[in-house]
C-alpha positions in Angstrom: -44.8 11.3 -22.1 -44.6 15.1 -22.1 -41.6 17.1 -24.2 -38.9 18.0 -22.7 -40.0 21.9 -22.1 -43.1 21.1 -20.6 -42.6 17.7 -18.5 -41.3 19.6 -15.5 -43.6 22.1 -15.4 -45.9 22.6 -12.1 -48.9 23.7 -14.2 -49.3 20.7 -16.1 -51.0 18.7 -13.3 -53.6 21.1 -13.5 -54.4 21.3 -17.5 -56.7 19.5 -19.3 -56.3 16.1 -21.1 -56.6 17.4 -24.4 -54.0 19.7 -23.7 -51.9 17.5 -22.6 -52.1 15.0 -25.4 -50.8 17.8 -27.9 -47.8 18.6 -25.7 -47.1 15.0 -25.6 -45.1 13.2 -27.8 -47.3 11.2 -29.7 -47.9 15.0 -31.0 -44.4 16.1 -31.3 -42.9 16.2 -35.2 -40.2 13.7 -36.1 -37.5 15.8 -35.3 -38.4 16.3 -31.5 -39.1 12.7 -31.5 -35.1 12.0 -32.5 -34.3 14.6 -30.2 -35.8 12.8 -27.4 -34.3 9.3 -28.6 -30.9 10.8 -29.2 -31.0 12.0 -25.5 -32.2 9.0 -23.9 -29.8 6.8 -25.2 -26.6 9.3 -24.6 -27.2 9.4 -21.4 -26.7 5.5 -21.4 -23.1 6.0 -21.8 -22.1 9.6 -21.4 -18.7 9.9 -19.1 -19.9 13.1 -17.0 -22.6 15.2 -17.2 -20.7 17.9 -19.6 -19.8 15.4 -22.3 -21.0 15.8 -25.2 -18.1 14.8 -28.3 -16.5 11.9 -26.7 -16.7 8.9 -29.6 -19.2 7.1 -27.2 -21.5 9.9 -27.6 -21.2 10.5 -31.4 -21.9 6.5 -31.7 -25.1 6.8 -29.1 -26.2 9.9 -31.2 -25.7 7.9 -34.9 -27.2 4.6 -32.9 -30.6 6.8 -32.9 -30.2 8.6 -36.1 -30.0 5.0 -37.8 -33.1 3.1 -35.8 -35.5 6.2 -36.7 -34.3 5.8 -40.4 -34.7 1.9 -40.1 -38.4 2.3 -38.5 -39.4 5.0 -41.6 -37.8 2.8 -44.2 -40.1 0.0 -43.1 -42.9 2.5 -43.6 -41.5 3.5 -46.7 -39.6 1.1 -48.5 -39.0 3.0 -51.9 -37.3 5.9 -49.7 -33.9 5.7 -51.7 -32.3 9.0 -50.4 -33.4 8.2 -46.8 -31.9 4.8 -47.6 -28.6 5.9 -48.6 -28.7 8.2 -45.4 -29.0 4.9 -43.4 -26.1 3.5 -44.6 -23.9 6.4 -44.8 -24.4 6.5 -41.0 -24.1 3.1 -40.8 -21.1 3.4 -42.0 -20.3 6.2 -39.8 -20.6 4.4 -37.0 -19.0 1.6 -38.1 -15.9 3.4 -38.7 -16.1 5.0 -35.0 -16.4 1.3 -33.3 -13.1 0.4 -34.8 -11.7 3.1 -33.8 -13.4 2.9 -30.1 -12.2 -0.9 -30.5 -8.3 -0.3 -31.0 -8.0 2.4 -28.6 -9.9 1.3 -25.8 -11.4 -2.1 -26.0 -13.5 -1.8 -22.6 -15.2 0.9 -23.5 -16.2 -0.2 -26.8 -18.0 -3.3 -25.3 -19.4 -1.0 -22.8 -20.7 0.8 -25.0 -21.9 -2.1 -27.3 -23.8 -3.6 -24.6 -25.2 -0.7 -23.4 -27.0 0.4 -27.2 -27.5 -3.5 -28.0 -25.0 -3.0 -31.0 -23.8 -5.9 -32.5 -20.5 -5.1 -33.8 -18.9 -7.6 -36.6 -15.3 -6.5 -38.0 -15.1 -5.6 -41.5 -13.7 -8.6 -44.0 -10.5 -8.7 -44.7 -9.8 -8.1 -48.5 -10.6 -11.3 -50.6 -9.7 -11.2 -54.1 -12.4 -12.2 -57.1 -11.6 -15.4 -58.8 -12.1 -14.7 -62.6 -10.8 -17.9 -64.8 -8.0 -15.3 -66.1 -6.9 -15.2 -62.7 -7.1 -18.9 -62.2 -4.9 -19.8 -65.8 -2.3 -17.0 -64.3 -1.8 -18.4 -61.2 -1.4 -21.7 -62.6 1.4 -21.1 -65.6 3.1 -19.3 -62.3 2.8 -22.5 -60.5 4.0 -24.8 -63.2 6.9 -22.1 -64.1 8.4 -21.8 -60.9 7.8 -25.3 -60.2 9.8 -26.3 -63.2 12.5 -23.2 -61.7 13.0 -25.4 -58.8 13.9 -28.9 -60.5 16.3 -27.5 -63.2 19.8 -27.1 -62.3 21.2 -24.0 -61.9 23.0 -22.5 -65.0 25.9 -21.4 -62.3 27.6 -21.9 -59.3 26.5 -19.1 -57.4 23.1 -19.8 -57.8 22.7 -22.9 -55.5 
């Protein structure tokens, strides 16, 4: 596969092999490789031809951000900054799916399907059982337990 500025060029049926195999992409440096990835896949879900900022766009452009960070990290696995890049944009488009999920549900699954992203909603918020918290919640048990079977010290208070 030829770069994008010379694929559709009429002269390139007539050039040599060699040159063609350093204007292909096997050639090209990481960041026309993304470039190429980032393209393929927003065309998978761009709205119109002009759209470049709707959320299903930013999410097709993070998509291939994060698979070319996941494919050098298995080269690399020590790679800590490019690591933490991962997950940043992980995170990045994370946030962006629940957003694209409350506003407009269809499109989100869409979208999902169409980039094979597997989208799991985030935990709701569990609290850490420490023993402290355990012996706390137990003297409130027994206190308002024992609340409940005394008799009120007035009227008013049935």
């Amino acid at each position: 596969m030829l770069k994008k500025d010379y694929a559709n060029l009429p002269i390139m049926n007539s050039v040599d092999d060699v040159v063609k195999r350093m204007l292909s992409l096997e050639m090209a440096s990481q960041r026309e490789k993304m470039k190429v990835k980032i393209q393929q896949l927003v065309e998978k879900v761009r709205r119109s031809p002009n759209d470049n900022g709707s959320f299903e766009v930013q999410v097709a452009a993070l998509t291939a951000k994060i698979r070319t960070l996941e494919e050098h990290l298995q080269r690399h696995p020590k790679d800590k900054s490019n690591r933490r890049c991962m997950l940043m944009d992980l995170d990045r488009r994370r946030k962006m799916l629940g957003y694209l999920r409350r506003v407009n549900y269809s499109t989100f699954e869409k979208t999902c399907k169409q980039l094979d992203i597997q989208y799991s909603p985030p935990q709701p918020y569990a609290r850490r059982i420490t023993k402290r918290w355990l012996v706390k919640k137990a003297l409130c048990i027994k206190v308002w337990s024992r609340l409940d079977t005394e008799k009120p010290l007035c009227r008013s208070w049935k």
